[in-house]
C-alpha positions as CSV (number, residue, x, y, z in Angstrom):
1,X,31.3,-35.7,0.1
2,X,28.1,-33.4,0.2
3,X,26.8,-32.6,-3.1
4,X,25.3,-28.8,-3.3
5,X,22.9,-27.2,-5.3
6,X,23.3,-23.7,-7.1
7,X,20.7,-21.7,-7.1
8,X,20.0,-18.8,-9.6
9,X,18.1,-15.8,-8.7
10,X,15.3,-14.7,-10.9
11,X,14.3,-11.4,-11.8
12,X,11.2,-10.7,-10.6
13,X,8.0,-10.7,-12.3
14,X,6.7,-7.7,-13.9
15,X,2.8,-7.8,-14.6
16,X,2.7,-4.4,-16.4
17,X,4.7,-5.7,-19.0
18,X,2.5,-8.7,-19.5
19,X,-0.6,-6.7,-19.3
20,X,0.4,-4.5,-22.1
21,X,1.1,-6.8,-24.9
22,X,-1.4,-7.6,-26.6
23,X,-3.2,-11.6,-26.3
24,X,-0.5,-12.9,-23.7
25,X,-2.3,-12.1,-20.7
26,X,-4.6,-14.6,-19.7
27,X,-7.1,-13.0,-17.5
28,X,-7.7,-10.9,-20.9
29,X,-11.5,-11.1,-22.1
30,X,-11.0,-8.3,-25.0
31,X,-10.8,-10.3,-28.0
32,X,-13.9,-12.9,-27.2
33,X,-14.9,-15.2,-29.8
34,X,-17.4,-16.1,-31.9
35,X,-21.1,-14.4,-30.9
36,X,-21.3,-15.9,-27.3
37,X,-20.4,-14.6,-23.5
38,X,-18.8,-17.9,-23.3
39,X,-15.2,-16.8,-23.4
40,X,-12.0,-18.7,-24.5
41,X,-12.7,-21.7,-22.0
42,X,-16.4,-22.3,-24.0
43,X,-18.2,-22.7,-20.6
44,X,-21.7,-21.3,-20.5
45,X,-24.8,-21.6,-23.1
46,X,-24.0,-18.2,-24.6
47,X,-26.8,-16.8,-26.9
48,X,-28.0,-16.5,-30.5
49,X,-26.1,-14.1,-32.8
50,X,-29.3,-13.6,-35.1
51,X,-32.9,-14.7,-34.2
52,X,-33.5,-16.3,-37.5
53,X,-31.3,-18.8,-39.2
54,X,-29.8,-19.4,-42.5
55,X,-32.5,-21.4,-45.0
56,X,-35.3,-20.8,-42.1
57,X,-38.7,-20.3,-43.3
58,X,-41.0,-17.5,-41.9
59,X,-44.8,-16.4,-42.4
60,X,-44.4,-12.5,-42.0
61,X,-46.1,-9.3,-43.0
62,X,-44.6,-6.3,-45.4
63,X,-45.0,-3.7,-43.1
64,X,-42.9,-0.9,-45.8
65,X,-40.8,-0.4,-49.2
66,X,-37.4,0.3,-49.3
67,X,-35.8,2.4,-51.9
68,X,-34.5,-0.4,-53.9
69,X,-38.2,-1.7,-54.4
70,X,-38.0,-4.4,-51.7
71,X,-40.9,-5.0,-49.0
72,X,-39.4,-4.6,-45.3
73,X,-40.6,-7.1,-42.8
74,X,-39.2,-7.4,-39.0
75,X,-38.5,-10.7,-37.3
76,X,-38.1,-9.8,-33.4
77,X,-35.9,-6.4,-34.3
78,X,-33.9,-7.7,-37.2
79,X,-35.5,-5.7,-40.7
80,X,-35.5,-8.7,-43.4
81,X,-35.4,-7.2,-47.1
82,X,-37.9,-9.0,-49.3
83,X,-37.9,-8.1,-53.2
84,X,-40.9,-8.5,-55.4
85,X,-43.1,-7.9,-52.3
86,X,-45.7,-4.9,-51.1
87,X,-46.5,-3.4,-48.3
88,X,-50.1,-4.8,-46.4
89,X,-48.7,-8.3,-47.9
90,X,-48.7,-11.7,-45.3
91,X,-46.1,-14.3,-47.5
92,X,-44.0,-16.9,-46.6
93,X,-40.1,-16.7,-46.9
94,X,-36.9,-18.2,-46.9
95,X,-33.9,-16.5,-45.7
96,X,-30.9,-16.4,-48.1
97,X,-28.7,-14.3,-46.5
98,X,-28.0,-12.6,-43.1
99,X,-25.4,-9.5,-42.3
100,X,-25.1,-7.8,-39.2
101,X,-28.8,-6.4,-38.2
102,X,-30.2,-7.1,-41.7
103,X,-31.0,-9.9,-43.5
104,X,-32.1,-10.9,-47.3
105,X,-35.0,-13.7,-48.0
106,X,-36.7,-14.8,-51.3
107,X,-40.6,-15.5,-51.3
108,X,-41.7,-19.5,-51.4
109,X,-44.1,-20.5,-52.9
């Protein structure tokens, strides 16, 4: 006796659903993470979110004041606020905090 197999018939595949929802598709490069151009699979070297890092200590000048009484300083485009400092001033700094395109440091002494 032969033995035979059913077979069903699937509905076909519609992309358009799939592209619409929202983190299912997976050629989808909208929701990257971290600060890199490395994607999900984390292939690639990807680049620095900020060009200074957390605790790092700089030599820079006071180039202005802000309206909070802080000296201003830029390290390659990022402004670093600096308080108890004046402009024409060369000190040496610690950076305490960064956020977004700014960042906060204390003098060392």
């Amino acid at each position: 006796m032969k033995k035979f197999l059913t077979v069903e018939r699937l509905k076909p595949l519609n992309l358009h659903s799939l592209c619409n929802r929202q983190g299912d598709f997976a050629m989808s490069y909208s929701k990257r993470q971290g600060g890199s151009y490395e994607g999900r699979r984390g292939h690639g070297k990807g680049f620095k979110r900020y060009p200074v890092e957390l605790g790092e200590e700089l030599e820079v000048d006071i180039t202005e004041i802000s309206p909070k009484d802080e000296g201003i300083a830029k390290v390659h485009g990022l402004v670093v606020y600096i308080p108890n400092a004046k402009p024409g001033n060369r000190v040496k700094i610690r950076i305490s905090h960064i956020d977004g395109k700014t960042a906060k440091a204390e003098i060392v002494k």
